[in-house]
Structure formats: C-alpha cells, structure tokens
PDB file as gemmi writes it, atoms N, CA and C in Angstrom:
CRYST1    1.000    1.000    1.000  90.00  90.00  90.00 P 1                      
ATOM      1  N   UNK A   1      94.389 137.278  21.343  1.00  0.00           N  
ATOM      2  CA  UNK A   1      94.636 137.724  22.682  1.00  0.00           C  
ATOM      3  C   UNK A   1      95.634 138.854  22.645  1.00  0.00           C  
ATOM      4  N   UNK A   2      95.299 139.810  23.724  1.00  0.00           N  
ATOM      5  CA  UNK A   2      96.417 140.937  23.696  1.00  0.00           C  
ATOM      6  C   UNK A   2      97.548 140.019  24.020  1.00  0.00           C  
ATOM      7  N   UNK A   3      99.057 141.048  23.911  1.00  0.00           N  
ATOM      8  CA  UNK A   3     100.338 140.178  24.432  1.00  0.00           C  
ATOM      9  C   UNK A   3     100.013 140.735  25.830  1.00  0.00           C  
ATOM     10  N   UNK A   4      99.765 139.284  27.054  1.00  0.00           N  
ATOM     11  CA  UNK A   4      99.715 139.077  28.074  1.00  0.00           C  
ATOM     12  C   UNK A   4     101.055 139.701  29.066  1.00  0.00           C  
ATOM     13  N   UNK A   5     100.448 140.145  30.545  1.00  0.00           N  
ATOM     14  CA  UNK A   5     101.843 140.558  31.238  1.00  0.00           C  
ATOM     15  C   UNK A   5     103.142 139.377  31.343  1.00  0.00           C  
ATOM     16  N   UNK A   6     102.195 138.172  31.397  1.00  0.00           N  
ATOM     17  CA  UNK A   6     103.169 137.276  31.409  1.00  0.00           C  
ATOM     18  C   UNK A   6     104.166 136.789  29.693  1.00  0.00           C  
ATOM     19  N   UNK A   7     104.001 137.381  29.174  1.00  0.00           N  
ATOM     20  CA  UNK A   7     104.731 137.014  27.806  1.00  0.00           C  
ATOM     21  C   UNK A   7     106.146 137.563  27.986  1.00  0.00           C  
ATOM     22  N   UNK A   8     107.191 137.271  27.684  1.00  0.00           N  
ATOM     23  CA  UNK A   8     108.442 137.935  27.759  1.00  0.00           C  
ATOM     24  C   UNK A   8     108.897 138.788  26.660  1.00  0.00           C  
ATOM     25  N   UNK A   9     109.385 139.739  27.288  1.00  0.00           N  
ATOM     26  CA  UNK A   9     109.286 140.672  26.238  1.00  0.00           C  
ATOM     27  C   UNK A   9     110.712 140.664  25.196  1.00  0.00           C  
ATOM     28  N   UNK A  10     111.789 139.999  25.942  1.00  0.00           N  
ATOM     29  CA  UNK A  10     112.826 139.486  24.699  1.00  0.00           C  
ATOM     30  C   UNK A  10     112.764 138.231  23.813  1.00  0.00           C  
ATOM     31  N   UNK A  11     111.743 138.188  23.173  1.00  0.00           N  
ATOM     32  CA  UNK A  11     111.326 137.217  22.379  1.00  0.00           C  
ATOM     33  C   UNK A  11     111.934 136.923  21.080  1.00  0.00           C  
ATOM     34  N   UNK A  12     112.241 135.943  20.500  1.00  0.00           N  
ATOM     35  CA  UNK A  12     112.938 136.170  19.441  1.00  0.00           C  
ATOM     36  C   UNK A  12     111.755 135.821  18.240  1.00  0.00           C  
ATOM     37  N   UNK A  13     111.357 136.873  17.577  1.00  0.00           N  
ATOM     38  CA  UNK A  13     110.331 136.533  16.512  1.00  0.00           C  
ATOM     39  C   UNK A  13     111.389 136.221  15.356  1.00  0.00           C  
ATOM     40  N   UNK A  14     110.656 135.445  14.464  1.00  0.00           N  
ATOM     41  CA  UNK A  14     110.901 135.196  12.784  1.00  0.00           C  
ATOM     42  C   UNK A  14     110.231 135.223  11.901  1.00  0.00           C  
ATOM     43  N   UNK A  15     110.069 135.724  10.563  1.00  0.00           N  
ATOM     44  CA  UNK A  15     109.475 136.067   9.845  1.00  0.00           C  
ATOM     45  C   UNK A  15     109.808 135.318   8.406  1.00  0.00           C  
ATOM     46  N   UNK A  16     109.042 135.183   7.664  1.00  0.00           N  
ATOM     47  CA  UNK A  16     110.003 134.803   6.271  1.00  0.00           C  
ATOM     48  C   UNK A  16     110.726 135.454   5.644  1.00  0.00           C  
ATOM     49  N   UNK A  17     111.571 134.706   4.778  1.00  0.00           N  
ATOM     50  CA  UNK A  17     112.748 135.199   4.448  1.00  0.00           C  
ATOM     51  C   UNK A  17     111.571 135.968   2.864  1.00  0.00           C  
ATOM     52  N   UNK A  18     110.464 135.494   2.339  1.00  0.00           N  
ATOM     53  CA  UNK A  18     109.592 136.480   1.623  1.00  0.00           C  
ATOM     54  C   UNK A  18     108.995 137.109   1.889  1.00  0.00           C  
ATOM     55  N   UNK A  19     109.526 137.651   3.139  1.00  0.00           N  
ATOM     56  CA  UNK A  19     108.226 139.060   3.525  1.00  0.00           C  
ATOM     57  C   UNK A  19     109.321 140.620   3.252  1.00  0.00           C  
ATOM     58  N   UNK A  20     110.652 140.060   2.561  1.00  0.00           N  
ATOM     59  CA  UNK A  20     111.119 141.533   2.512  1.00  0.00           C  
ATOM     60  C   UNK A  20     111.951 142.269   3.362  1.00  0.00           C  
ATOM     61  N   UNK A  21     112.867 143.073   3.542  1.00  0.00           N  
ATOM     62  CA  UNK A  21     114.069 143.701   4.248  1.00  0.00           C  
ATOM     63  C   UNK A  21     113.657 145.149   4.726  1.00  0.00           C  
ATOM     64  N   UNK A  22     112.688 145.848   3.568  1.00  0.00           N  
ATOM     65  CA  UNK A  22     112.956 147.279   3.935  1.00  0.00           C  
ATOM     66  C   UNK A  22     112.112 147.837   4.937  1.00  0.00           C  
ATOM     67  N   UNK A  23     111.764 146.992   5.800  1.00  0.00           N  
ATOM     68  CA  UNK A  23     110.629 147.384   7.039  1.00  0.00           C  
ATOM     69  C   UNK A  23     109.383 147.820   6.582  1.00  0.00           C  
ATOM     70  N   UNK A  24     109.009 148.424   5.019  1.00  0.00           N  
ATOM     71  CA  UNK A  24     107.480 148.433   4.459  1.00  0.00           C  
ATOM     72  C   UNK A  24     106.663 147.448   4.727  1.00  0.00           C  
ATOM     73  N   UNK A  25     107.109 146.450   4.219  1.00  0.00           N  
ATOM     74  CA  UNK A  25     106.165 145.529   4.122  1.00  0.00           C  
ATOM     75  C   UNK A  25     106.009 144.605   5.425  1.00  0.00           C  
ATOM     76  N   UNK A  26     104.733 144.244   5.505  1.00  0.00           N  
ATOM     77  CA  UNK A  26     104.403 143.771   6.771  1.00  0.00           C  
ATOM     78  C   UNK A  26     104.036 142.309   6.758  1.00  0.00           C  
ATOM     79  N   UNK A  27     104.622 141.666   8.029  1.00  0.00           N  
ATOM     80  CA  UNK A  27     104.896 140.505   7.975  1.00  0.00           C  
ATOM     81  C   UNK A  27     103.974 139.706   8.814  1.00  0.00           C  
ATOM     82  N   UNK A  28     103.715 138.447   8.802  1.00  0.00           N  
ATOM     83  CA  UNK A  28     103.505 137.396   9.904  1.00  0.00           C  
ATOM     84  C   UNK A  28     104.421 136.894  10.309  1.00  0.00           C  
ATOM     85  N   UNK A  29     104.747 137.098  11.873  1.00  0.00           N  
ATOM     86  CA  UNK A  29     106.063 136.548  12.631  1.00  0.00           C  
ATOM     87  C   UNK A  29     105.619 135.437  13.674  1.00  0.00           C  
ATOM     88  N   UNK A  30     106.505 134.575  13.856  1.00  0.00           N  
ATOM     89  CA  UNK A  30     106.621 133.613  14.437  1.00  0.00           C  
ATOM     90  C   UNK A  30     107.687 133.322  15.926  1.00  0.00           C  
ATOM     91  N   UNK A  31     107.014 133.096  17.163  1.00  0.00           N  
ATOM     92  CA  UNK A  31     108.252 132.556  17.874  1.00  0.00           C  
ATOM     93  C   UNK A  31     107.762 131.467  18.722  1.00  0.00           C  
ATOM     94  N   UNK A  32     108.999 130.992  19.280  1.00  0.00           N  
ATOM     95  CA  UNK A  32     108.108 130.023  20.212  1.00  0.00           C  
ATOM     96  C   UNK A  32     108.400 129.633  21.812  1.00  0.00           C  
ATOM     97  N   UNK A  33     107.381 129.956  22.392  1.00  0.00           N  
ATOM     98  CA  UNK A  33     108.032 130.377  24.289  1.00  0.00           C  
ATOM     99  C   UNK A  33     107.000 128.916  25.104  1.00  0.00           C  
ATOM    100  N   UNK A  34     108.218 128.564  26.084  1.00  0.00           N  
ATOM    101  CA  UNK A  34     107.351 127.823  26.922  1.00  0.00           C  
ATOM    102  C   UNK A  34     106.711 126.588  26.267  1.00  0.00           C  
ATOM    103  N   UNK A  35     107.306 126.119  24.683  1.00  0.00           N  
ATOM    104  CA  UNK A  35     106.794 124.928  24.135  1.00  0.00           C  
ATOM    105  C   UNK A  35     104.959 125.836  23.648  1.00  0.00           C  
ATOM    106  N   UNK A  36     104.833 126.665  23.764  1.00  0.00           N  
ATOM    107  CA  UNK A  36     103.573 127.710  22.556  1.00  0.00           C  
ATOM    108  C   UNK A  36     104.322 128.027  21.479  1.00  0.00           C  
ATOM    109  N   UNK A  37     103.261 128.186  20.573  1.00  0.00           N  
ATOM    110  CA  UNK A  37     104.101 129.108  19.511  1.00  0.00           C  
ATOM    111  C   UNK A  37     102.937 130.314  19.037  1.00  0.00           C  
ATOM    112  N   UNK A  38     103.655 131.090  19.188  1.00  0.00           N  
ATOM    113  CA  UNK A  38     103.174 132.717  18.967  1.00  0.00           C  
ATOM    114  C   UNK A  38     103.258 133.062  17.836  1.00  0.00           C  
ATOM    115  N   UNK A  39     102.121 133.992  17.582  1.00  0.00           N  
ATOM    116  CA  UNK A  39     102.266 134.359  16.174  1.00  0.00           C  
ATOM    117  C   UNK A  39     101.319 135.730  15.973  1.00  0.00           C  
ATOM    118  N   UNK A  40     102.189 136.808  15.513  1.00  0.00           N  
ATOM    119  CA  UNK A  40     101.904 138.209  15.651  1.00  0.00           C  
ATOM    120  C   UNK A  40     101.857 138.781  13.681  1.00  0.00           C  
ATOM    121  N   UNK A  41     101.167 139.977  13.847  1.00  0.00           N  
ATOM    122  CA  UNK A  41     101.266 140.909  12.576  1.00  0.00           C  
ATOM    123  C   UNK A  41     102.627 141.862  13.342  1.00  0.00           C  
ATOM    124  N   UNK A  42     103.616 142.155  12.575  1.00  0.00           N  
ATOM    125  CA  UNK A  42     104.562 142.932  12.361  1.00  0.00           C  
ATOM    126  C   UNK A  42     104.007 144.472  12.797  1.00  0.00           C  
ATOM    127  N   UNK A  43     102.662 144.801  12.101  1.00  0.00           N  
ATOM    128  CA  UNK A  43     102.222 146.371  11.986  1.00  0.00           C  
ATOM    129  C   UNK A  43     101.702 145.897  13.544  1.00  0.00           C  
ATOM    130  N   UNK A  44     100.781 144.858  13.898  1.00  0.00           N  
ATOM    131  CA  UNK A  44     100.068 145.439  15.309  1.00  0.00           C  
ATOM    132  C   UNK A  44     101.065 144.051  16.299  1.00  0.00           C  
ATOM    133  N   UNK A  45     102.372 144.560  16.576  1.00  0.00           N  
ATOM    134  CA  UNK A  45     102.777 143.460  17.619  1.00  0.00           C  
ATOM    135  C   UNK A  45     102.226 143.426  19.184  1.00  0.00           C  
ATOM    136  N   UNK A  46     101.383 143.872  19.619  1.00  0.00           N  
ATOM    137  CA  UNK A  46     100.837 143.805  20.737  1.00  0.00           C  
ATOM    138  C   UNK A  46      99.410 142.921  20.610  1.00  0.00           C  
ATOM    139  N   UNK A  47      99.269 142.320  19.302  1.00  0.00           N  
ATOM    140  CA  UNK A  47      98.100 141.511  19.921  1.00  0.00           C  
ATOM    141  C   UNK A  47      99.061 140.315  18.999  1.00  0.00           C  
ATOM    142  N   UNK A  48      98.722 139.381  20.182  1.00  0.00           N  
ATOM    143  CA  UNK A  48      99.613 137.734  19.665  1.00  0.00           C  
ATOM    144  C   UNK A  48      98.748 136.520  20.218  1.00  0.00           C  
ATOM    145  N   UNK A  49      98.121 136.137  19.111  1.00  0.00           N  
ATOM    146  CA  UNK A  49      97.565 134.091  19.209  1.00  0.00           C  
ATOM    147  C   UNK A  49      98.790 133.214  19.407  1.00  0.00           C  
ATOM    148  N   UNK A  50      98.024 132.391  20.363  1.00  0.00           N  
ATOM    149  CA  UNK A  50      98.418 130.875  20.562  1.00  0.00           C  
ATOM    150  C   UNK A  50      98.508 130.156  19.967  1.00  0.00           C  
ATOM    151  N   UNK A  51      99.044 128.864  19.644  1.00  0.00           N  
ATOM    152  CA  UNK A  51      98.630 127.560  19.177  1.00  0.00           C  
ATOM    153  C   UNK A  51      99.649 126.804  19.887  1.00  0.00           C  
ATOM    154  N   UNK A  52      99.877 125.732  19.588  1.00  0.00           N  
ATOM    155  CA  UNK A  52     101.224 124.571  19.964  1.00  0.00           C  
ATOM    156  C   UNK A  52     101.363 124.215  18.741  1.00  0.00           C  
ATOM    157  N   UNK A  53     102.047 123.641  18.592  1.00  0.00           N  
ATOM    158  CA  UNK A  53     102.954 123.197  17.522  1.00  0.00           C  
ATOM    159  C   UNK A  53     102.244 122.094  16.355  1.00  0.00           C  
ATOM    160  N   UNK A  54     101.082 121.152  17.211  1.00  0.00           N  
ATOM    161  CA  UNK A  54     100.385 120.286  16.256  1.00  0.00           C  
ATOM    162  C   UNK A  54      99.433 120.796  15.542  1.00  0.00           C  
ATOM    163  N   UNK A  55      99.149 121.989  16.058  1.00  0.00           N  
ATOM    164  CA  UNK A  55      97.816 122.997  15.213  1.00  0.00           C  
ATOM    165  C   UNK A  55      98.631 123.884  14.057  1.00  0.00           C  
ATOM    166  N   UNK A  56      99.760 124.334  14.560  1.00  0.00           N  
ATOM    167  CA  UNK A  56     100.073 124.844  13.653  1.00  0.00           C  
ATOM    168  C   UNK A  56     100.991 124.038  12.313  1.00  0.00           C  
ATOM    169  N   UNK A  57     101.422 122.747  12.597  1.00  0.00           N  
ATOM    170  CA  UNK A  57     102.031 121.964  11.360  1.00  0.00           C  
ATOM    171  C   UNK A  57     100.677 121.373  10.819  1.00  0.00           C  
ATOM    172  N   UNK A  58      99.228 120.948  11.092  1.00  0.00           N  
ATOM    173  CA  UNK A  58      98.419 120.771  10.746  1.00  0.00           C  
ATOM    174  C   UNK A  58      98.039 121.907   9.976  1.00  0.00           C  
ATOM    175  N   UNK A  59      98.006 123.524  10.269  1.00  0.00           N  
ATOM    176  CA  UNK A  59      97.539 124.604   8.990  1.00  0.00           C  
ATOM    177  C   UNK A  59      98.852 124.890   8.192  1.00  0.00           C  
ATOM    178  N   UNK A  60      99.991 124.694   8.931  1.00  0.00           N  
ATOM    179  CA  UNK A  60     100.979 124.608   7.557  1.00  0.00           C  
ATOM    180  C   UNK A  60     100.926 123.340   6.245  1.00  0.00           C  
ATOM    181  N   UNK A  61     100.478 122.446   6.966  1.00  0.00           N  
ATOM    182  CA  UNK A  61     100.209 121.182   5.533  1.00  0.00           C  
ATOM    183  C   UNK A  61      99.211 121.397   5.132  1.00  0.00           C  
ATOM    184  N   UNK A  62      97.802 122.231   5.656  1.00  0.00           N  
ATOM    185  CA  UNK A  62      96.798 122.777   4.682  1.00  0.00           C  
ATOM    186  C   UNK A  62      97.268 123.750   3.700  1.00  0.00           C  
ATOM    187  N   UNK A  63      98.602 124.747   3.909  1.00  0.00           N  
ATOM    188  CA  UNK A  63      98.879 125.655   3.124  1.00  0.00           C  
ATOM    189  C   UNK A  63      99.398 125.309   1.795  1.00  0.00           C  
ATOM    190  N   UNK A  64     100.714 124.120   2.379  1.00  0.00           N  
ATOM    191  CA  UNK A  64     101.667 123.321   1.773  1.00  0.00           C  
ATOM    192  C   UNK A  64     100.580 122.688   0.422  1.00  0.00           C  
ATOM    193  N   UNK A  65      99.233 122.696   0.684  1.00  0.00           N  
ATOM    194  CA  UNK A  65      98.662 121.212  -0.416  1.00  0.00           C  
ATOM    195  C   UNK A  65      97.420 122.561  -0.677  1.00  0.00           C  
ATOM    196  N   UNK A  66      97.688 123.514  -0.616  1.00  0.00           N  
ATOM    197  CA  UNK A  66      96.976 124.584  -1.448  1.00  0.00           C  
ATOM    198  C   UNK A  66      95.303 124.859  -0.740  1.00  0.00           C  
ATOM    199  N   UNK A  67      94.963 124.489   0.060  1.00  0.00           N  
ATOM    200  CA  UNK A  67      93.559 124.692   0.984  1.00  0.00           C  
ATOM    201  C   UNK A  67      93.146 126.153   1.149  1.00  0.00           C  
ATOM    202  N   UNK A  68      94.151 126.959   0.850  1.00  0.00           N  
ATOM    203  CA  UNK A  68      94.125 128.063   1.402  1.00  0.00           C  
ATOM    204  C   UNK A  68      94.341 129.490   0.212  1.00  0.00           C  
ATOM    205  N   UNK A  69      94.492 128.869  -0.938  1.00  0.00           N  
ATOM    206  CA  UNK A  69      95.023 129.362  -2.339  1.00  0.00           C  
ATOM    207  C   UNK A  69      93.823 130.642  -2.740  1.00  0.00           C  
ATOM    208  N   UNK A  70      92.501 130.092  -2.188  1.00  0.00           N  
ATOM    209  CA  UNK A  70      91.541 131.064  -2.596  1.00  0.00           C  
ATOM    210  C   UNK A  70      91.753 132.230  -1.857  1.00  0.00           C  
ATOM    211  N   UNK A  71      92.082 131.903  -0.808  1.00  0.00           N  
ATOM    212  CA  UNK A  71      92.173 133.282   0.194  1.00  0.00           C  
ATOM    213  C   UNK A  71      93.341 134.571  -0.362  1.00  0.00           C  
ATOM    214  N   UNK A  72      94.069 133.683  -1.777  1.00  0.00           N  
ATOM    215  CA  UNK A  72      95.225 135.047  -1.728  1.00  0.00           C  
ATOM    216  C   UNK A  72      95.310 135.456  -3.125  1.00  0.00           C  
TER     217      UNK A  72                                                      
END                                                                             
C-alpha cells in the first residue's frame, strides 16, 4: 500500500543494527503505529505494508529456524 494520508508522518522507524551507518546501503525498517506494524524499504519510503504483530513474529520464527535461507 502507498503511505496512506492517514499515516503520521513523525514516525519513528528502526532498522537493524546490520544494515550499516553510511546511508548506502539500504534497509528494511520497522515501526509501529496504532498497535500495526509498518514496514518500509529505506530507498522507496513512500510505499509501506501492514501486518500486526502475530503475522509478523510468526515470519520472524520462520526466519529465526531458516525457512527463508534459500531466498538469500
């Protein structure tokens, strides 16, 4: 989804602490508004997905136990 009019625009994103300092490298960021949690590319921050919180600790324990290993 594009970032909606209703999204606030002082959001506090987070990123990992392995995605790097010198602004090159591009990140997956994280925040979380209204009990959603948002989640943007660094290079295109104007388009941002949804989830809540049980979808996303459900694809973090797919990551955590390697489900996802082929993809990288």
């Amino acid at each position: 989804m594009t970032n909606p009019a209703n999204t606030p625009a002082n959001i506090n994103w987070q990123k990992s602490s392995y995605s790097g300092h010198d602004g090159e490298i591009k990140c997956v960021e994280l925040a979380q508004v209204n009990g959603q949690i948002l989640l943007r590319e660094s290079d295109a921050p104007d388009t941002i997905v949804t989830t809540d919180r049980d979808k996303l600790r459900a694809f973090l324990l797919g990551v955590k136990a390697g489900e996802f290993d082929h993809l990288i």
